[in-house]
N, C-alpha and C positions, 0 to 999 in steps of 0.2 A: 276901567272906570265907568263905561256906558251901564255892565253889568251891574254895578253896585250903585248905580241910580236907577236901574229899573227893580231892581230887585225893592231896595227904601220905596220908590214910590208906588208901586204895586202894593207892597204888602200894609203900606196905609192909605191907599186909595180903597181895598179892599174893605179893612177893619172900619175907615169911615164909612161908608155905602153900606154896610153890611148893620154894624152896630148904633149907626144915629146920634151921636154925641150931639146933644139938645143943648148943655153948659159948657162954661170956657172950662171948667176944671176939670169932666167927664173929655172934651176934645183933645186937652193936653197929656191924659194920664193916655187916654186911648193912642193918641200919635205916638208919646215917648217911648211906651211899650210896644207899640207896633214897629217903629222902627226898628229897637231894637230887638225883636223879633225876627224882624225881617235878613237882619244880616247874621245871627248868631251862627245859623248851617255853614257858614263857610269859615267859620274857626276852624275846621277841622280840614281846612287845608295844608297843614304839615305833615298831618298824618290820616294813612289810608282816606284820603280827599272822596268825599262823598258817599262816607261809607257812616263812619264813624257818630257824626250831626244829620248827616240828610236820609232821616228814617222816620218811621212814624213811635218808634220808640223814647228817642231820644226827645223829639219834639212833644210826647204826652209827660216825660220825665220834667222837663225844662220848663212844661205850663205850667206843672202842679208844684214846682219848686217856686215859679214866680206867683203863684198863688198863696203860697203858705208865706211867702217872705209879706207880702202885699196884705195879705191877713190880719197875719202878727202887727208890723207897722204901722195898720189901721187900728186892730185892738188897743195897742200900749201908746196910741197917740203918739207915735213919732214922726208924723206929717204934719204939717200947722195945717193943714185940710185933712175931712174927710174925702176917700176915694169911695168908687164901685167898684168894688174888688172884683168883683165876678166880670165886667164887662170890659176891667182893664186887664182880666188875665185871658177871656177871649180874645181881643185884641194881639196880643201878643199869640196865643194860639192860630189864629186865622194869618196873620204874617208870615208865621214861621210855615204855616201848610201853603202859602203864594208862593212860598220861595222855592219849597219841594215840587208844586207843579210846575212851576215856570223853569224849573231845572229837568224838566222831564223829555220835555223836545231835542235834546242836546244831546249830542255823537257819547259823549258819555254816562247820560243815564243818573240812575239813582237806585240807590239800591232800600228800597221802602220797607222790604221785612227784616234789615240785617238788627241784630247780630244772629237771627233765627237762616236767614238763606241769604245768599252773597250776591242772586242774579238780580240785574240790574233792569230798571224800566228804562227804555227809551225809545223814542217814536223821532222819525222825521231825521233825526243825523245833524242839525244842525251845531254850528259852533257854538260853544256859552259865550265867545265877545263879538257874533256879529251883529255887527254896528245894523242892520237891519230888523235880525231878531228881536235885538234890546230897545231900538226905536220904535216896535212896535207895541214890546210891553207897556212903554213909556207915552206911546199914547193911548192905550186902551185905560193904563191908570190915571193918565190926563180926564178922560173921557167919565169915569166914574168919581175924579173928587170933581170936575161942573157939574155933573148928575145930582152929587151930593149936596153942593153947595147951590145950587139951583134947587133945589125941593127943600132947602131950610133958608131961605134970604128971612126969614120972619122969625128964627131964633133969638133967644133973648142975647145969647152972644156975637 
C-alpha cells in the first residue's frame, strides 16, 4: 500500500514541478494523467513482473498511445474542454519514467531495455515495500508539490 502511494504521489509531485499547470483544467488533466501514469508499470504484475511495463519501451509505446487517444478527443470535441495534449501526454510520460526510477533502488531491479536484453538495473538491494524507502519517496514528493505550490500561490486557479 505505502508503495502505491509513493509511486501516485511521486510521479505527480514530479509532472507538477516539472510542467507548471498555470489552469485548473491544464492541473486536472496533468494530475489525472499522471496518476495514472504513475501506476500503469505495475499492471504487469501477473506476468513476467517488471519486465513486461517496466521498460523504456513499453513506456514511449503507452505515451504516444495516450497522446493519440488525447489528440483525437481534442480534435473531434469529445471533451466539453479543450486539453494541452502535449503537456497532458508529458505528464503521464514523466510519471510513468518516476516510477521506473523509483523502482531501480530495489533488490529486484528493472529491466529498462527488455524486450531487447533481460539484464536488470538495480542499485542499493532495497525492498519495493520498505516502509522507509517509500516514506522517503513520499516525502521528497511531499517536498516538490510545497515547492510547486509555493512558487504559484498567485495562479489564477
Amino acid at each position: 500500500m505505502a508503495k502505491l502511494l509513493a509511486h501516485k504521489m511521486l510521479g505527480l509531485a514530479i509532472a507538477y514541478y516539472t510542467l507548471r499547470p498555470t489552469t485548473f483544467v491544464q492541473a486536472v488533466a496533468y494530475g489525472g494523467l499522471a496518476l495514472i501514469g504513475s501506476v500503469i508499470p505495475d499492471l504487469d504484475g501477473l506476468h513476467k513482473h517488471r519486465m513486461t511495463l517496466h521498460n523504456m519501451f513499453s513506456c514511449l509505446i503507452t505515451t504516444a498511445i495516450v497522446y493519440t487517444i488525447l489528440l483525437v478527443m481534442n480534435q473531434y470535441r469529445l471533451l466539453p474542454i479543450s486539453i494541452d495534449v502535449i503537456g497532458s501526454a508529458m505528464a503521464y510520460l514523466l510519471a510513468y519514467l518516476s516510477h521506473l526510477v523509483a523502482d531501480i533502488p530495489t533488490g529486484h531491479g528493472v529491466a529498462l531495455l527488455y524486450p531487447v536484453s533481460r539484464r536488470r538495473l538495480s542499485i542499493l538491494g532495497l525492498r519495493y515495500d520498505s516502509i522507509v524507502y517509500n516514506g522517503l519517496l513520499v516525502a521528497l514528493a511531499t517536498w516538490l508539490l510545497y515547492s510547486y505550490f509555493t512558487s504559484v500561490a498567485t495562479a489564477p486557479f
